[in-house]
PDB file of N, H, CA, C and O in Angstrom:
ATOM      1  N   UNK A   1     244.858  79.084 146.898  1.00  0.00           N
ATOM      2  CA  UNK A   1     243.905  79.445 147.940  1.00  0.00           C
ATOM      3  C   UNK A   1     243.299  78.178 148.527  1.00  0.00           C
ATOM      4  O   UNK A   1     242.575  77.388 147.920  1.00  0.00           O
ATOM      5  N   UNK A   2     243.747  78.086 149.950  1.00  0.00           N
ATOM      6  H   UNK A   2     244.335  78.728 150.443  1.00  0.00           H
ATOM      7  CA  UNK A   2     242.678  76.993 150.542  1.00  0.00           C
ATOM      8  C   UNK A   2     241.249  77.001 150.609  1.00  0.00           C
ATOM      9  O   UNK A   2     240.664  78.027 150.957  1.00  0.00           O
ATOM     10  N   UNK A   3     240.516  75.767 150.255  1.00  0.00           N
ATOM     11  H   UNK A   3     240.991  74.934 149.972  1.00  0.00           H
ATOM     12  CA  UNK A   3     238.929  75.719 149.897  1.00  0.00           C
ATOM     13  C   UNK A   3     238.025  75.724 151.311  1.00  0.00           C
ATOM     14  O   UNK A   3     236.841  75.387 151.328  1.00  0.00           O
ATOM     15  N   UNK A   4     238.808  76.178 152.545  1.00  0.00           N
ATOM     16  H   UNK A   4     239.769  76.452 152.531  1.00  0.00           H
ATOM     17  CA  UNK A   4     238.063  76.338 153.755  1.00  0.00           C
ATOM     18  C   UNK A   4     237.000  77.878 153.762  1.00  0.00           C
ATOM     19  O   UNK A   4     237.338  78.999 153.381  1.00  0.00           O
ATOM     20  N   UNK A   5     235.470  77.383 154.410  1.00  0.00           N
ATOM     21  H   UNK A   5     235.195  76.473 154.720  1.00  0.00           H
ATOM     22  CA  UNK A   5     234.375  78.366 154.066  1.00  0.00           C
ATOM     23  C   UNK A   5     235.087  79.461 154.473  1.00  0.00           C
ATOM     24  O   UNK A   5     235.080  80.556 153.910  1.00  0.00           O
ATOM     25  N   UNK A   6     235.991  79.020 155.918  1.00  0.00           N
ATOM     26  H   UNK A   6     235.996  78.130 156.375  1.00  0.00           H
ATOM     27  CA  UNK A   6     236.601  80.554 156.380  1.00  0.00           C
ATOM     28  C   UNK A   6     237.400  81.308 155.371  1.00  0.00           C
ATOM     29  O   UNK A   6     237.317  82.530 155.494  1.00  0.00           O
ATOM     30  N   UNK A   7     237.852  81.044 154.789  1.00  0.00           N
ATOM     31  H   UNK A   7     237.920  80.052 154.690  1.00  0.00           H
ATOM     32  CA  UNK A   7     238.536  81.463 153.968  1.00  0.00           C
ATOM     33  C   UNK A   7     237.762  82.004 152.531  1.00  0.00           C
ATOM     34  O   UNK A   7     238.623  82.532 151.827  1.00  0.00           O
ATOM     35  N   UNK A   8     236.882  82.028 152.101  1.00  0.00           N
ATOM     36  H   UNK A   8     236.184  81.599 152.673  1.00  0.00           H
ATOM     37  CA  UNK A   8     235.607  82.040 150.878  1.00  0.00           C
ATOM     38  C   UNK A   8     235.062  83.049 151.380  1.00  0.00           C
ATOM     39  O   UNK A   8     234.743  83.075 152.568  1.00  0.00           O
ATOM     40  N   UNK A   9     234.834  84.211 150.425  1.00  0.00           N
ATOM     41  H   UNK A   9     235.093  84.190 149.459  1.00  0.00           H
ATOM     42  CA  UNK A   9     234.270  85.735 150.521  1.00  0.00           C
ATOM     43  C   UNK A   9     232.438  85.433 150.378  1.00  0.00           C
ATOM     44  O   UNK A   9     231.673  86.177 150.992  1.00  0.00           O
ATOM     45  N   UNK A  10     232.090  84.698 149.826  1.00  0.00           N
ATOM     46  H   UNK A  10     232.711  84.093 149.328  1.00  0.00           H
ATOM     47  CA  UNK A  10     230.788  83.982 148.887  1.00  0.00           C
ATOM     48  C   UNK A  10     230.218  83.292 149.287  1.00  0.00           C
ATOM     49  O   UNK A  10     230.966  82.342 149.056  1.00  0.00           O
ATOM     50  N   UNK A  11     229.205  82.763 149.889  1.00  0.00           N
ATOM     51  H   UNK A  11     228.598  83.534 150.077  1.00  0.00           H
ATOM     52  CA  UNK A  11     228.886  81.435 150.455  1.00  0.00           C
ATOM     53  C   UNK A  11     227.177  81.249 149.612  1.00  0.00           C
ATOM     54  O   UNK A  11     226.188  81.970 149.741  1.00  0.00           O
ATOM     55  N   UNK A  12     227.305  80.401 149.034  1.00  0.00           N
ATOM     56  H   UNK A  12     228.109  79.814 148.929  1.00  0.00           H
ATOM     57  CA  UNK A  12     225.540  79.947 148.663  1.00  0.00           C
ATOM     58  C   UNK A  12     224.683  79.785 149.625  1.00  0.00           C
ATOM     59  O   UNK A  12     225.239  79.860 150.721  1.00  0.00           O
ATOM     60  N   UNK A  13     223.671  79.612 149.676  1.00  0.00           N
ATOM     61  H   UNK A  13     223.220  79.551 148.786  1.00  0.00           H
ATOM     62  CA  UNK A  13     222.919  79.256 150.981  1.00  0.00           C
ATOM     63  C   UNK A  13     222.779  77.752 150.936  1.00  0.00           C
ATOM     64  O   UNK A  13     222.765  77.002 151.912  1.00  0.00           O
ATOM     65  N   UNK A  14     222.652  77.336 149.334  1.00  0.00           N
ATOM     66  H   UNK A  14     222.664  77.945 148.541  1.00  0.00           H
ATOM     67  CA  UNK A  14     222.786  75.736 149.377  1.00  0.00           C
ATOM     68  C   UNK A  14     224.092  74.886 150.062  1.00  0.00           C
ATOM     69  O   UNK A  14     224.042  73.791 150.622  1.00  0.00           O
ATOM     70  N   UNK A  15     224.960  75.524 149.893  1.00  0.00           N
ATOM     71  H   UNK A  15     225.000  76.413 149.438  1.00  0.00           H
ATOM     72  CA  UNK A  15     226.080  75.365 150.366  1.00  0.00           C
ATOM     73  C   UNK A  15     226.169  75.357 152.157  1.00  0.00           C
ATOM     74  O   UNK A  15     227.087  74.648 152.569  1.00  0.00           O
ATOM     75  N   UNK A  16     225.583  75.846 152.925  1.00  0.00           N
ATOM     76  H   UNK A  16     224.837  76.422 152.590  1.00  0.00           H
ATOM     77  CA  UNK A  16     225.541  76.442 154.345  1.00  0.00           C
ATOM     78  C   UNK A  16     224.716  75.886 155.249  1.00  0.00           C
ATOM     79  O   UNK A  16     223.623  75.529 154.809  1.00  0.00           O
ATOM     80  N   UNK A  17     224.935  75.715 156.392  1.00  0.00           N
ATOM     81  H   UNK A  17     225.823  76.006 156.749  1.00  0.00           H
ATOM     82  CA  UNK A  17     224.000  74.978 157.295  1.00  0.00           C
ATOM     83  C   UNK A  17     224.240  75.551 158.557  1.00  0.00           C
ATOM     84  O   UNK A  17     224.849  76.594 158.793  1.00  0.00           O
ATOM     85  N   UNK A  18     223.535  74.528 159.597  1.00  0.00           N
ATOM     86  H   UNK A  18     223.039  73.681 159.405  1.00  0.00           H
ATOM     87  CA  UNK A  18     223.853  74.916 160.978  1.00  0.00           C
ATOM     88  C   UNK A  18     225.316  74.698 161.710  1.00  0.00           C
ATOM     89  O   UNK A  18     225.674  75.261 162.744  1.00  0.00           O
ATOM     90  N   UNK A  19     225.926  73.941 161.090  1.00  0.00           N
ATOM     91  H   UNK A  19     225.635  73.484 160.249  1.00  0.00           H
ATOM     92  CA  UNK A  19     227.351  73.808 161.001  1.00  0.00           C
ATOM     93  C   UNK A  19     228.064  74.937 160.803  1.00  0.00           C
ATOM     94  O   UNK A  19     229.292  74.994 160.863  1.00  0.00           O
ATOM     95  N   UNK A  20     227.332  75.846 160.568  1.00  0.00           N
ATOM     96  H   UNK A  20     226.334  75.800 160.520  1.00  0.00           H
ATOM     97  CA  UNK A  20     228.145  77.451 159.676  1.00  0.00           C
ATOM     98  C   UNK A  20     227.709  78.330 160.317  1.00  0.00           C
ATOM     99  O   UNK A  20     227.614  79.480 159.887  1.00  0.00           O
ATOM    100  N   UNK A  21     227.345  77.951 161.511  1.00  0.00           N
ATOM    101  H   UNK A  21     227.422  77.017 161.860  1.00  0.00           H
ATOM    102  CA  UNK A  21     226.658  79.271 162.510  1.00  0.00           C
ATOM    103  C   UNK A  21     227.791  80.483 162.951  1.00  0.00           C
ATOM    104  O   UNK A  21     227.569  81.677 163.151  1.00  0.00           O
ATOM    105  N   UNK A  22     228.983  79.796 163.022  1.00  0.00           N
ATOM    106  H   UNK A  22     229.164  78.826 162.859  1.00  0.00           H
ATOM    107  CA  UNK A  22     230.117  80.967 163.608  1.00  0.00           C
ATOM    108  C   UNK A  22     230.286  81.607 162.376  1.00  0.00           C
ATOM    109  O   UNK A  22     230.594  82.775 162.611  1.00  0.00           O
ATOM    110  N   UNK A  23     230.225  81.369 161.026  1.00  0.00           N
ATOM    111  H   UNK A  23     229.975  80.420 160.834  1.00  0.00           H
ATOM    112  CA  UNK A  23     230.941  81.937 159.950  1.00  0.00           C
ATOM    113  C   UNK A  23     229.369  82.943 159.579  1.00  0.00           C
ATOM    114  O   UNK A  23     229.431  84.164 159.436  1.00  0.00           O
ATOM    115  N   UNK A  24     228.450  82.396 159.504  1.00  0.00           N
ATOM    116  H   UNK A  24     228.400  81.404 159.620  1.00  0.00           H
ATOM    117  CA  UNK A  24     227.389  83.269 158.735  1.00  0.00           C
ATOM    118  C   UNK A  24     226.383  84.062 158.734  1.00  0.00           C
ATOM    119  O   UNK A  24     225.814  84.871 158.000  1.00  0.00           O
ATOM    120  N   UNK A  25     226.258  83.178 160.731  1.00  0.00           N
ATOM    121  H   UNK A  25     226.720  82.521 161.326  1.00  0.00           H
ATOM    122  CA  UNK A  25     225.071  83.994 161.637  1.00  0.00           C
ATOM    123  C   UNK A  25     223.908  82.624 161.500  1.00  0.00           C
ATOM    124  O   UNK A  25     223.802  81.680 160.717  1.00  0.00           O
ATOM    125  N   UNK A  26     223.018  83.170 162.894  1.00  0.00           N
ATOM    126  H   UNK A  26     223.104  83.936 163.530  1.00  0.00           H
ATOM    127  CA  UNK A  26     221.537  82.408 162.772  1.00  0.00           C
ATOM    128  C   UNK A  26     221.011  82.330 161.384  1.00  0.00           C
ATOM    129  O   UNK A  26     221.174  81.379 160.619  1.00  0.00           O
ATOM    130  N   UNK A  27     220.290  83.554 161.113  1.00  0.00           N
ATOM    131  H   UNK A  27     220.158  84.326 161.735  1.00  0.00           H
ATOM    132  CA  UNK A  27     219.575  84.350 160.191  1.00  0.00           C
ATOM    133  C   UNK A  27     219.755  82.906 158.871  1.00  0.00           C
ATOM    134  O   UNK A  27     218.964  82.030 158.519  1.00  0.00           O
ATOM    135  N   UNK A  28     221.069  83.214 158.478  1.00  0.00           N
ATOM    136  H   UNK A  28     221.712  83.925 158.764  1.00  0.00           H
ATOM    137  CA  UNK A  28     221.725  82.874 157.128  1.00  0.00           C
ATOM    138  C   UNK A  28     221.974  81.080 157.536  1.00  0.00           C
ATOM    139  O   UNK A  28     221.440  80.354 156.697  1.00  0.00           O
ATOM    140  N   UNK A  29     222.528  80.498 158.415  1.00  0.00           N
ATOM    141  H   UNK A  29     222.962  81.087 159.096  1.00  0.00           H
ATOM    142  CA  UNK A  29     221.961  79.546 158.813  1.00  0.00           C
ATOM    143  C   UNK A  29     220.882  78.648 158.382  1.00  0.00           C
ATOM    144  O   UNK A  29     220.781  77.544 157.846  1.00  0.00           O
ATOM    145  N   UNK A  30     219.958  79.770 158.932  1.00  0.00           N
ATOM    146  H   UNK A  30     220.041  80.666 159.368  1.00  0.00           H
ATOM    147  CA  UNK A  30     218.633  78.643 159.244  1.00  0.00           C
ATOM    148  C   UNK A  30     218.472  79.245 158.153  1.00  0.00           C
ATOM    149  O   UNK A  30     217.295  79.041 158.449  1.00  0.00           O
ATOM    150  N   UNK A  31     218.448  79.977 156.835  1.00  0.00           N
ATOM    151  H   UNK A  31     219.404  80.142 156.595  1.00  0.00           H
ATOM    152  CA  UNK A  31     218.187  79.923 155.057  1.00  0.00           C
ATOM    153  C   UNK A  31     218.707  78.974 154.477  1.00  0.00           C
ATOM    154  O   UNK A  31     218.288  78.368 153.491  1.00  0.00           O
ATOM    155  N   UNK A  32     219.550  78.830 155.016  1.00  0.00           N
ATOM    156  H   UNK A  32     219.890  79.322 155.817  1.00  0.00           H
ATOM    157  CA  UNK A  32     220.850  77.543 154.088  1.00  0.00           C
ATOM    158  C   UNK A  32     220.020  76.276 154.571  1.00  0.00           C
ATOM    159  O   UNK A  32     219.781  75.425 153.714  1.00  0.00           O
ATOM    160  N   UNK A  33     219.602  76.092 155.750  1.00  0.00           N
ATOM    161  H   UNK A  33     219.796  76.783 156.446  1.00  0.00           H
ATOM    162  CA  UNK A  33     218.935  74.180 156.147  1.00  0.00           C
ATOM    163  C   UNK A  33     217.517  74.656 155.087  1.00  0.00           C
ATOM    164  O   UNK A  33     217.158  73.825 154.252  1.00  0.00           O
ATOM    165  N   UNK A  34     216.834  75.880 155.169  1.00  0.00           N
ATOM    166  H   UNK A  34     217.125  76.554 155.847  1.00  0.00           H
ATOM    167  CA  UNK A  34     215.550  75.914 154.759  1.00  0.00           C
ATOM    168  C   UNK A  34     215.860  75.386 152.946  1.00  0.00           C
ATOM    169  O   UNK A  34     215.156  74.509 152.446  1.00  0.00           O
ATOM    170  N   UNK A  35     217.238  76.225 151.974  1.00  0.00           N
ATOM    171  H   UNK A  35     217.810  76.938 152.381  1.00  0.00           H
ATOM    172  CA  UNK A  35     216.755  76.192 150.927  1.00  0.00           C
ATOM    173  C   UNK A  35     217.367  74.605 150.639  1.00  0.00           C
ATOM    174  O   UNK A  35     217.038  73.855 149.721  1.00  0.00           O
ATOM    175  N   UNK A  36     218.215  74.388 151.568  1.00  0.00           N
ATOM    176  H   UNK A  36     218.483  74.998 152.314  1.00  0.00           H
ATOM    177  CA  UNK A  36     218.703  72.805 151.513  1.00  0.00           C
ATOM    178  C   UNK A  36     217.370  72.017 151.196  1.00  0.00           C
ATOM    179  O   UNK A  36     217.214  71.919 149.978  1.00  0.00           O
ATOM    180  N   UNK A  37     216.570  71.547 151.783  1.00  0.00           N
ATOM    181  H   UNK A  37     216.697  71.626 152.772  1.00  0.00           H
ATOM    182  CA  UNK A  37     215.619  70.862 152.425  1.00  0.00           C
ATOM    183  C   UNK A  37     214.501  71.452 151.054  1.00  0.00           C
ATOM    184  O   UNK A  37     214.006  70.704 150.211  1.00  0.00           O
ATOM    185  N   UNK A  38     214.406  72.152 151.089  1.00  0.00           N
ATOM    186  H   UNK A  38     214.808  72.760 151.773  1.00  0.00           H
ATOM    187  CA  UNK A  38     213.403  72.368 149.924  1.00  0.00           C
ATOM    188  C   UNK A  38     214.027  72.012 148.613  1.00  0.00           C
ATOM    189  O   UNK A  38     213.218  71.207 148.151  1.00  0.00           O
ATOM    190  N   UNK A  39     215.103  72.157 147.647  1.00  0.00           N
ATOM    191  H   UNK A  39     215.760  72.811 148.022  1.00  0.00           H
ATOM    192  CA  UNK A  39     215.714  71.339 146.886  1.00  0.00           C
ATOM    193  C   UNK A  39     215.584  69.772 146.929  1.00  0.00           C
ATOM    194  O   UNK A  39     215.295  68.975 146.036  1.00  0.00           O
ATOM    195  N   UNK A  40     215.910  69.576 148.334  1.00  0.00           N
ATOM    196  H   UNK A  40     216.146  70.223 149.060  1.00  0.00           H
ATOM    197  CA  UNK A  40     215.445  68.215 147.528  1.00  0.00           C
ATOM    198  C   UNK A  40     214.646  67.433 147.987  1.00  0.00           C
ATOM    199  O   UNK A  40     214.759  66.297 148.448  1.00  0.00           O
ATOM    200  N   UNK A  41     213.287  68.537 147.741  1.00  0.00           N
ATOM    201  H   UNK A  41     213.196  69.460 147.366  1.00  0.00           H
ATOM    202  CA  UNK A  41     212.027  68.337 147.494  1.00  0.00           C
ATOM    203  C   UNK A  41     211.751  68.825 146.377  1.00  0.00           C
ATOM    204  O   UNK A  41     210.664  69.404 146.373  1.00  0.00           O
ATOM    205  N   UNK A  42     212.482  68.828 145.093  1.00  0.00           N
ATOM    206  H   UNK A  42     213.364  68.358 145.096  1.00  0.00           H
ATOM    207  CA  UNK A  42     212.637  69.704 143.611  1.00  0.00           C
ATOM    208  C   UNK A  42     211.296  70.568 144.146  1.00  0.00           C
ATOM    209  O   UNK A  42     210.166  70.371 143.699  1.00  0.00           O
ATOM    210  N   UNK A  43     211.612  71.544 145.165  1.00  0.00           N
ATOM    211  H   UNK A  43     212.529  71.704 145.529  1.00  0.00           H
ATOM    212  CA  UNK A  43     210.742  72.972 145.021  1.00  0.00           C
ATOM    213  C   UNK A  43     211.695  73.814 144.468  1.00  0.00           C
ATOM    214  O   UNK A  43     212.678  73.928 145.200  1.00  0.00           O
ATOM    215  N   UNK A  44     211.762  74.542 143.269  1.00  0.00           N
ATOM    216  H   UNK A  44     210.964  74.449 142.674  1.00  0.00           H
ATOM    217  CA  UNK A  44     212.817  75.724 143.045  1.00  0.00           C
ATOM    218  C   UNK A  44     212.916  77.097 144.127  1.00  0.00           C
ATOM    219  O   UNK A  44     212.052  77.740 144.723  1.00  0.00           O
ATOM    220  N   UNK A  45     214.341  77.191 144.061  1.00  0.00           N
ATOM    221  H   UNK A  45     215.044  76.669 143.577  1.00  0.00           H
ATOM    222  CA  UNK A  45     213.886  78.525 145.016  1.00  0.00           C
ATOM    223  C   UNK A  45     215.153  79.130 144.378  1.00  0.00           C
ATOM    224  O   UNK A  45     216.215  78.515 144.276  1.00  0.00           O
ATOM    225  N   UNK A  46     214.874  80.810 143.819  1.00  0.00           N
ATOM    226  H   UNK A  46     214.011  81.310 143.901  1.00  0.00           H
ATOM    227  CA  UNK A  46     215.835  81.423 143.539  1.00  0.00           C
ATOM    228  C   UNK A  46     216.970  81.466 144.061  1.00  0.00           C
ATOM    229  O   UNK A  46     216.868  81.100 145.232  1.00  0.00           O
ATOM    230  N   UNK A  47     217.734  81.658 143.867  1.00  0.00           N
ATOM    231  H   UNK A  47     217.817  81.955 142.916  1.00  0.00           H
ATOM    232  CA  UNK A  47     219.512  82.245 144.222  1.00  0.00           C
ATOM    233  C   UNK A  47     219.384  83.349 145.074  1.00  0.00           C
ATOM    234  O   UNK A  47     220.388  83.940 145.474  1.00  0.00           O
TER     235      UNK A  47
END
């Protein structure tokens, strides 16, 4: 199986950005820069 997101049923939000707008939507997007950005500011944020 190729490791392209298009191809991946699953996506983390850590994993995801604005780069991933065609694959995941706004919404899910702008969660993925938010929980990015807060990590590493060691704020925990659930899964």
């Amino acid at each position: 199986m190729n490791s392209s997101k298009q191809e991946v049923f699953v996506l983390w939000f850590e994993d995801i950005g604005s780069d991933d707008l065609s694959i995941v939507g706004g919404k899910n997007a702008s969660l993925g820069e938010m929980i990015s950005a807060l990590k590493k500011q060691d704020i925990r944020v659930p899964d």
